[in-house]
Each structure stands twice: as C-alpha cells, then as structure tokens.
RONU-549031 format. One line per field, with one value per residue (C-alpha): residue number from 0; x, y, z. Coordinates in Angstrom, 2 decimals, always signed. Layout:
n: [NUM:...]
x: [X:...]
y: [Y:...]
z: [Z:...]
//
This chain:
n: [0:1:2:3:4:5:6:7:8:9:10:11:12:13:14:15:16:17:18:19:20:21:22:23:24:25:26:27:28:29:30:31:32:33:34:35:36:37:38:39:40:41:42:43:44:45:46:47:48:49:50:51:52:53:54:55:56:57:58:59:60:61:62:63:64:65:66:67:68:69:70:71:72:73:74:75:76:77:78:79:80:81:82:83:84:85:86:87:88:89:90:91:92:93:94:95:96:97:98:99:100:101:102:103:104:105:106:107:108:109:110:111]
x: [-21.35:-17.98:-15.24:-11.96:-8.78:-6.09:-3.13:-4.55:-1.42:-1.99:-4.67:-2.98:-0.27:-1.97:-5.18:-5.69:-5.94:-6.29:-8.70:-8.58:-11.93:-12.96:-14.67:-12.22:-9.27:-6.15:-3.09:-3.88:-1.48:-3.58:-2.78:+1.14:+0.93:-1.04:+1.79:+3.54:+2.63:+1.09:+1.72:-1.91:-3.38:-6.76:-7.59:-9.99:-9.14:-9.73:-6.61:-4.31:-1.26:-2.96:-3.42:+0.51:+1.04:+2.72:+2.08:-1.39:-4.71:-7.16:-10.86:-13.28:-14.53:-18.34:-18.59:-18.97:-18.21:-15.32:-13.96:-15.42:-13.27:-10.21:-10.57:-11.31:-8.18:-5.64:-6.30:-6.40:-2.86:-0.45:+1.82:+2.20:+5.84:+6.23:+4.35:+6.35:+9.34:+7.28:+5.65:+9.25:+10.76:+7.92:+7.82:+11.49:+10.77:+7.90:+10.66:+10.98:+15.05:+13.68:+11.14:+13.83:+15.47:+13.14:+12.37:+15.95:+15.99:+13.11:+14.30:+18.02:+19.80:+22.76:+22.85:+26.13]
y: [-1.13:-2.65:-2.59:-3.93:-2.92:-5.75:-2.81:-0.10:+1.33:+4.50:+5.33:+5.73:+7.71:+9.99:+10.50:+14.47:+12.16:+8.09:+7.15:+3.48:+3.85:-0.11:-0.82:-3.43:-5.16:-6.82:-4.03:-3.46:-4.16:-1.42:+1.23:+0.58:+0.94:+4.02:+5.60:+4.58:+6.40:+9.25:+11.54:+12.15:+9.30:+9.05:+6.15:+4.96:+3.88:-0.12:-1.41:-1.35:+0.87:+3.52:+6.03:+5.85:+6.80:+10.44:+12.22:+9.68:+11.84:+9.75:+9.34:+7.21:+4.27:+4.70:+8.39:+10.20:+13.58:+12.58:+11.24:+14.35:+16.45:+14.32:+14.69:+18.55:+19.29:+17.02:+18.71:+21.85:+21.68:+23.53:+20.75:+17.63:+17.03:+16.18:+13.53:+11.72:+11.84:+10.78:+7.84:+7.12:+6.55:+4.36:+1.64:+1.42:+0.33:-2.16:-3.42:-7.03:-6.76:-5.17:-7.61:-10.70:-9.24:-8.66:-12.58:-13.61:-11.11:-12.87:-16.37:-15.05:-16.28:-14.02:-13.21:-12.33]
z: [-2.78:-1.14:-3.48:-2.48:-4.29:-4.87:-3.70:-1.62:-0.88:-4.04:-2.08:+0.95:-0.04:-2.01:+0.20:+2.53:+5.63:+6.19:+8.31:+10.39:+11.86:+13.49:+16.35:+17.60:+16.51:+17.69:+16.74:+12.80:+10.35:+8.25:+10.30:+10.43:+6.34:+6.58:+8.87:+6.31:+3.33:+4.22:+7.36:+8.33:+9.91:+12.44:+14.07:+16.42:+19.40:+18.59:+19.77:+22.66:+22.21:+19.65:+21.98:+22.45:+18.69:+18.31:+15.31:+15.32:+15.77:+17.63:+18.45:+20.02:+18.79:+17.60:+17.83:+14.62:+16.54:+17.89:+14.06:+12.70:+15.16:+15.08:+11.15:+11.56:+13.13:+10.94:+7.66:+9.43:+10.21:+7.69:+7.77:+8.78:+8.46:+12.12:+12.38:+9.25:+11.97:+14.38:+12.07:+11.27:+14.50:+15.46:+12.30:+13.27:+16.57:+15.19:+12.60:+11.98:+13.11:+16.47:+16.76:+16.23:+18.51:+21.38:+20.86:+21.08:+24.47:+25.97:+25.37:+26.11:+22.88:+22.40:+18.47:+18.28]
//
C-alpha cells in the first residue's frame, strides 16, 4: 500500500541514502529537496541536467542493476561530506535570486 506523508522532508534528512528513482520527468523539484537534506542522493537519469550533478550518484532509468550499483557504492563511502559542498554550491546556483536574475539578464532589465 501507497502511503503519502503530508511533510516528507524527516525522512529525507534522516534516511542512509535518498533515492529519486522515475522513469521520466521534467527537472524534479524532489530531487533539489533531497540534495537538500541529506548528502547521499541517487537518481535516475529522468531528467535533463542530472547527469551534470556533482556529489549526485546516478543510474539508468529502468535498470534495477544499475540502482542497485549506484546504491552499492554511496553507502559504501566513509563519508559523504563532499558532496554536501557540492549539493551546496549547486542549490545556490538554482536559487530563486539567481533565477530573478537570469530572467532580468535575458529580457535585459538592469536591477540596479
């Protein structure tokens, strides 16, 4: 049985690894919020711009070996304290200040 939780964000945070595991999807929200509570992440490769991700482990989509290894090696590694930097740096560049500002770029509004 499905059960959805009204704030899944405990879960993330406190879970070994989070896994984003769809078959397709435009870029998901889900998988910015998992980067952002906990530093070991897998996701399939669903969207455009995943396989960009450092710090992200990876797989393809629809191939429980390749989850199974990409799960295999995350919570193999001792630590993952490099890919919270990593994880970092990149929500900062998907902020809603840089995205404002990308908008104003393109339609060349000077903000200041």
């Amino acid at each position: 049985m499905w059960v959805t939780k009204k704030n899944p964000f405990p879960y993330f945070k406190h879970a070994a690894a989070c896994v984003l595991c769809s078959l397709h999807e435009g870029f998901p929200n889900t998988l910015l919020q998992m980067m952002a509570l906990n530093n070991v992440v897998v996701s399939t490769l669903c969207a455009d711009g995943i396989e960009v991700i450092k710090g992200l482990f990876t797989c393809k989509i629809n191939d429980v070996e390749s989850l199974s290894t990409a799960l295999e090696g995350c919570i193999s590694l001792p630590t993952q304290s490099n890919s919270r930097a990593l994880f970092d740096e990149y929500l900062q560049q998907r902020s809603f200040e840089n995205f404002m500002r990308q908008i104003c770029e393109a339609l060349e509004i000077d903000v200041h």
